[in-house]
C-alpha positions in Angstrom: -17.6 18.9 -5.9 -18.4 15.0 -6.5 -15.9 12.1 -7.0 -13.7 11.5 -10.5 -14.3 8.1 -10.8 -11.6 8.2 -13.3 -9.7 9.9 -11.1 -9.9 7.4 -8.9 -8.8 4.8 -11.2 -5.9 6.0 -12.5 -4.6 6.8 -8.7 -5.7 2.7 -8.2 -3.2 1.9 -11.1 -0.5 4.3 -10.0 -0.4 3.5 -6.3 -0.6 -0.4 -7.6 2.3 -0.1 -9.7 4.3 2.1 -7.0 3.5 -0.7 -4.5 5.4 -2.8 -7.4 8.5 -1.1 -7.6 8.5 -0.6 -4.0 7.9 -4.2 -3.0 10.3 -5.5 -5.5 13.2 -3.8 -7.1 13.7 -1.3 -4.5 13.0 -3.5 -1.4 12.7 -7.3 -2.9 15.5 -8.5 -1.4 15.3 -7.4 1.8 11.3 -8.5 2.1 12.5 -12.3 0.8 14.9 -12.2 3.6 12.2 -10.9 6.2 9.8 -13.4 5.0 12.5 -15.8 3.9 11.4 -16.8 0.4 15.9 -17.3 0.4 15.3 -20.3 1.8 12.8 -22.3 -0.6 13.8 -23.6 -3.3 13.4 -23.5 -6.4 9.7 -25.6 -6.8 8.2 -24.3 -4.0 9.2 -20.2 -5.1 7.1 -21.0 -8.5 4.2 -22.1 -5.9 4.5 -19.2 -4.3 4.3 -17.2 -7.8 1.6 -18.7 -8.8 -0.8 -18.1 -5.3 0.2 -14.3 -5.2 -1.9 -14.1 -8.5 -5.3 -13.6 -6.5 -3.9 -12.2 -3.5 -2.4 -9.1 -6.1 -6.2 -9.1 -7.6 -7.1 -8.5 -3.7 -4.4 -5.9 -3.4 -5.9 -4.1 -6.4 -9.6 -3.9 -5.1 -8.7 -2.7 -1.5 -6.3 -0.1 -3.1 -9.5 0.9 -5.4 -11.4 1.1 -1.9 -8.9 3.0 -0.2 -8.8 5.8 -3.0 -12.3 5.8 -3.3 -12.1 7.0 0.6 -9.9 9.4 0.4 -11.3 10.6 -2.7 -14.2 11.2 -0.4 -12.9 13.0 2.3 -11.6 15.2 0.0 -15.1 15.8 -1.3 -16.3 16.1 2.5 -13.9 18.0 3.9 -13.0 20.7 1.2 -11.1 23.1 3.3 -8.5 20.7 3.9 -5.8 20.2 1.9 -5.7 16.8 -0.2 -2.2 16.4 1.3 -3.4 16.8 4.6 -6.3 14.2 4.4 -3.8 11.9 3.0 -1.4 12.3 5.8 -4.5 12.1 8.4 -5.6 8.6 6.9 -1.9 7.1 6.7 -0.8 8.2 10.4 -4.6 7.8 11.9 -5.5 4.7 10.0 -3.5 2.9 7.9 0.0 3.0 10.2 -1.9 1.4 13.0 -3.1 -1.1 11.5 -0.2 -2.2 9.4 1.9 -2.4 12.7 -0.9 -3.8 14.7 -0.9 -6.9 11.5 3.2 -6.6 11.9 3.4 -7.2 15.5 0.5 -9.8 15.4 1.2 -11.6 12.4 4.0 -13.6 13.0 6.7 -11.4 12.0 10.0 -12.7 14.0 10.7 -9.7 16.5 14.1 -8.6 14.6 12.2 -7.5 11.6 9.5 -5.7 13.0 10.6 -2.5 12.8 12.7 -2.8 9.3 8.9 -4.6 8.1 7.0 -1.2 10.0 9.1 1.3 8.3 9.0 -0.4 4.6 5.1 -0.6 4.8 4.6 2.8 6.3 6.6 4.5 3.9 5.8 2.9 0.7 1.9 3.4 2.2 2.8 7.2 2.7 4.0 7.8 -1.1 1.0 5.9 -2.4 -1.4 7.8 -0.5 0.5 11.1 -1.5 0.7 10.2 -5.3 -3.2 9.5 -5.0 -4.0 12.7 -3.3 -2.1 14.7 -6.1 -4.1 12.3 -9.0 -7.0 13.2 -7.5 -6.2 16.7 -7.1 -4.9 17.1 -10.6 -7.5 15.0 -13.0 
């Protein structure tokens, strides 16, 4: 078995576009408040627009990276389930380190749980839909 390149790609897109709808219509609100983007106005919200263009560029290549990995495992370690690798590299890698960035990054102490549990989960269903991509194509 050898990576789908393609495969991995069109999990990339997917997870990218989850992270989307997770980030904004479903939780939007709530992450302006916890970062408060409320509070600027209207001049310095466009700013803002306009620097998340190469930070979402960023976003793309490490989510490329991180399905690339798993896609690998999964090649590696073909007597587990793709579910199960998934789950192993959210709760093993990825939950750690987005609560360790939480925690030390500034986040005031009120949100950091409400911040944790957004990340984690939204990180959970991206790595899942990318399992079953790469399982399926």
């Amino acid at each position: 078995m050898s990576i789908n390149y393609w495969a991995v790609l069109l999990a990339s897109i997917a997870e990218f576009i989850i992270g989307g709808i997770w980030y904004m219509p479903i939780f939007g609100n709530l992450w302006g408040k916890i970062h408060d983007f409320e509070k600027l106005d209207k001049v310095e919200k466009k700013e803002a627009q306009k620097r998340m263009a190469p930070m979402l560029f960023v976003q793309f290549v490490v989510t490329v990276i991180t399905t690339l990995v798993l896609a690998k495992l999964i090649v590696i370690v073909p007597s587990y389930s793709v579910y199960t690798l998934a789950m192993l590299a959210w709760i093993g890698f990825v939950v750690p380190t987005q609560i360790a960035a939480i925690i030390f990054g500034g986040t005031k102490p009120k949100w950091i749980l409400t911040k944790s549990l957004i990340m984690a989960c939204g990180s959970l269903i991206c790595l899942l839909v990318a399992a079953a991509i790469l399982n399926a194509v």
